[in-house]
C-alpha positions in Angstrom: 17.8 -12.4 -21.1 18.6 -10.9 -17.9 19.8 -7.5 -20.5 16.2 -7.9 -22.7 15.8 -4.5 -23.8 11.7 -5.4 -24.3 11.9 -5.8 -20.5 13.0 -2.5 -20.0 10.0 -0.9 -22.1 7.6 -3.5 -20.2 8.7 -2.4 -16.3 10.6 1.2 -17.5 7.4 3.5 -17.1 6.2 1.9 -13.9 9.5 1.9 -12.2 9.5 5.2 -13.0 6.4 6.3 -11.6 7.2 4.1 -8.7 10.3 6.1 -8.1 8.4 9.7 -8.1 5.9 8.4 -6.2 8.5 8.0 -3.4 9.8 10.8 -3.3 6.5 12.6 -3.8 5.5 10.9 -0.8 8.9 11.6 1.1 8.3 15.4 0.3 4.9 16.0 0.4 4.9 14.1 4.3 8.0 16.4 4.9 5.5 19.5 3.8 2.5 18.3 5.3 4.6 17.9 9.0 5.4 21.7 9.0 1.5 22.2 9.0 -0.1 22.6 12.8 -2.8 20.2 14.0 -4.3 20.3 17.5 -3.5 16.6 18.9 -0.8 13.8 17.8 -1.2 11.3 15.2 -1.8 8.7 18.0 -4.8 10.9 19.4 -6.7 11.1 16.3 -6.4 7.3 15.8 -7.5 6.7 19.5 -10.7 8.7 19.1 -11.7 7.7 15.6 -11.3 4.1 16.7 -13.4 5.0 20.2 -15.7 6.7 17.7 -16.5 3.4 16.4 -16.7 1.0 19.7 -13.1 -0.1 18.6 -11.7 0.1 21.9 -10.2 -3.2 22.0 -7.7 -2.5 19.0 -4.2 -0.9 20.5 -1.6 1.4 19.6 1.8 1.2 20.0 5.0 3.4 19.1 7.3 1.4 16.5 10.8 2.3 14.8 11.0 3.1 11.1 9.9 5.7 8.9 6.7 5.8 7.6 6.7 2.7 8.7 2.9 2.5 9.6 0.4 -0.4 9.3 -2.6 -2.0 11.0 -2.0 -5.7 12.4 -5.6 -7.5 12.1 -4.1 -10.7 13.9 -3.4 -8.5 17.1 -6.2 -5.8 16.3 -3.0 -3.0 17.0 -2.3 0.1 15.0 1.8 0.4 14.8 2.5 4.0 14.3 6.3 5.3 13.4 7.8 7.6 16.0 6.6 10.4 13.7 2.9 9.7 13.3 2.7 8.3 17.0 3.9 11.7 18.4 3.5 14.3 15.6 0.9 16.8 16.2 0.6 18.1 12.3 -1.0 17.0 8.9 0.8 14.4 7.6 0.8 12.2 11.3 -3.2 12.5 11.2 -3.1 11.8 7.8 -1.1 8.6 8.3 -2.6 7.7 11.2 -6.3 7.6 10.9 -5.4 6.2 7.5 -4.6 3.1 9.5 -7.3 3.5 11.7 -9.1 3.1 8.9 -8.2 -0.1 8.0 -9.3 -1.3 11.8 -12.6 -0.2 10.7 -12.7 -2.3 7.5 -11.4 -5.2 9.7 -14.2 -4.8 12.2 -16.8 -4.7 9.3 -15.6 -8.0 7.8 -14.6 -5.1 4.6 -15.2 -7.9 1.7 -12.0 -6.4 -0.5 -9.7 -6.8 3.1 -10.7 -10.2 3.1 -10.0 -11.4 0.2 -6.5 -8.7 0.6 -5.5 -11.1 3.0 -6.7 -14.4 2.0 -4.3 -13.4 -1.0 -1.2 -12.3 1.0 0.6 -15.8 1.5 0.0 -16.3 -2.3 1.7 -13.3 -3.2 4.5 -13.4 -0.4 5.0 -16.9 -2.4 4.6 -15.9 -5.9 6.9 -12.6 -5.5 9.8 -14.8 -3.8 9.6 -18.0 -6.3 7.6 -16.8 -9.0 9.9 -14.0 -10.0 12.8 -16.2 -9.8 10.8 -19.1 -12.2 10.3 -16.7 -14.2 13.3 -15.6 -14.5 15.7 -18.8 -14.8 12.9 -20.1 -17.3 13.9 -17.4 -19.7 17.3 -17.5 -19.4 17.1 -21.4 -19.7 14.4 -21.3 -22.4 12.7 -23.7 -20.8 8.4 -22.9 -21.1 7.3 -25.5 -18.6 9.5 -23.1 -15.7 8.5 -19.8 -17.4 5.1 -21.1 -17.0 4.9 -22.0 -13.5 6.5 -18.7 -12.8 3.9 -17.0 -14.8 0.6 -18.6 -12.9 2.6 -17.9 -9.3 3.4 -14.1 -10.1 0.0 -13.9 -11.2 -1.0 -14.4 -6.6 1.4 -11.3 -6.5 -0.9 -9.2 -8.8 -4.3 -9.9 -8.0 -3.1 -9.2 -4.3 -1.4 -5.6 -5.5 -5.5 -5.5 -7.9 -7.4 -6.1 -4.7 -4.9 -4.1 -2.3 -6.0 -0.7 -4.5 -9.7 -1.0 -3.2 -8.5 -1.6 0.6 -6.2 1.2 0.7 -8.7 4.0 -1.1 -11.1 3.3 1.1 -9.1 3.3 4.7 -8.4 6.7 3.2 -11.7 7.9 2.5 -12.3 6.6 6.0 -9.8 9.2 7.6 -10.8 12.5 5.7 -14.2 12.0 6.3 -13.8 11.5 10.0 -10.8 13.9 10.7 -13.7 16.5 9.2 -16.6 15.3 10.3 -15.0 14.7 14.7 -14.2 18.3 13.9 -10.5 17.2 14.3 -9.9 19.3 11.4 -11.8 21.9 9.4 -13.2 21.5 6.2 -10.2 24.2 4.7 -7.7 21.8 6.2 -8.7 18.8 4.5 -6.6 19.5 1.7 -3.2 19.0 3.7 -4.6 15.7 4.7 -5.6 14.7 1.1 -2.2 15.4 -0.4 -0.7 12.9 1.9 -3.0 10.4 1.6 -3.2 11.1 -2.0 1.0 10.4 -2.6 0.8 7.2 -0.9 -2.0 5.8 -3.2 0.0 6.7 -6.0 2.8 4.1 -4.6 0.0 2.0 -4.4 -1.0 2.4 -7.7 3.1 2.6 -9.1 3.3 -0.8 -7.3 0.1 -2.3 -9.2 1.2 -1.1 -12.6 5.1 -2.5 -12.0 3.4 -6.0 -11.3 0.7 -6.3 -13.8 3.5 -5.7 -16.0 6.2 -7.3 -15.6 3.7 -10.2 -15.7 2.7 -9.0 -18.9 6.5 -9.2 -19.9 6.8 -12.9 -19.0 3.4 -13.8 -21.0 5.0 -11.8 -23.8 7.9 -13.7 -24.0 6.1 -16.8 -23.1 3.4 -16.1 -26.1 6.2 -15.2 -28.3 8.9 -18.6 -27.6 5.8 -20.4 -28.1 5.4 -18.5 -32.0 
């Protein structure tokens, strides 16, 4: 089962995607850095959260690259060395992105909400369902394959809802990086083709789950035939 060539048309196209959306997003940041902006990643983030009466959510400087991501639980934006520090395109881009996410946090954003009431389902369903899943084929035995099925199903409808979340925290950032005047209106477009890769992992990462669920209900549909 484990060598199922059906799987391979299933997950093939979406792994696929997934893999030149990393590297589109590895080059196009690497592009975007050699483009000039007038204050650091971490600046931009500080005033478009100040902008907002946000002053109570931090910023710290963390290892990793691209490594970025806004912790609600401690209201902190945790930049990569990179975004913290880098005054060009691609470290606004990233970071105000985050910032964005702050603001849909402070809004009570309805589709963050319901993000995050769905992680510990999918941080379940991606570590247990998957393997079900998996042993239930290979075992032919339904009643597993089932209860794999139903708990990878947490790890989609998180990756369904997380497409909504992460649109919109960019939306956020280009419309204030242009409208503070921290960029012009011709430099948008460096910002958008960053912003733009990494919600193409987003959406690589959505397609790969829905289906290689789609895989196990195919060959849960088709032992039961």
């Amino acid at each position: 089962m484990i060598f199922d060539p059906v799987y391979f048309l299933f997950i093939g196209p979406p792994l696929l995607l997934g893999l030149f959306a990393q590297w589109r997003v590895k080059s196009t940041f690497a592009s975007m850095s050699e483009v000039p902006a007038r204050m650091s990643g971490a600046q931009a983030a500080r005033q478009m959260l100040d902008s907002a009466g946000l002053n109570q959510v931090g910023i710290e400087q963390v290892p990793g690259h691209l490594s970025d991501h806004y912790d609600p639980g401690a209201k902190m934006l945790r930049l990569s060395s990179d975004v913290y520090g880098g005054r060009n395109m691609a470290a606004l881009g990233v970071a105000c992105h985050e910032a964005g996410h702050a603001f849909q946090d402070a809004k009570s954003y309805a589709p963050l909400i319901f993000r995050n009431m769905a992680v510990p389902a999918a941080n379940f369903g991606s570590s247990i369902g998957g393997t079900l899943a998996l042993v239930g084929l290979i075992f032919q035995f339904k009643p597993l394959l089932l209860v794999g099925i139903i708990l990878f199903a947490g790890v989609v409808l998180f990756q369904v809802i997380n497409l909504p979340v992460e649109f919109d925290a960019s939306r956020r950032a280009r419309r204030h990086l242009v409208e503070a005047n921290l960029i012009s209106a011709n430099e948008e477009q460096f910002v958008a083709k960053v912003l733009n890769a990494a919600a193409l992992t987003y959406v690589a990462g959505t397609l790969q789950a829905i289906m290689t669920l789609a895989y196990y209900i195919f060959r849960f549909m088709g032992d039961r035939r």
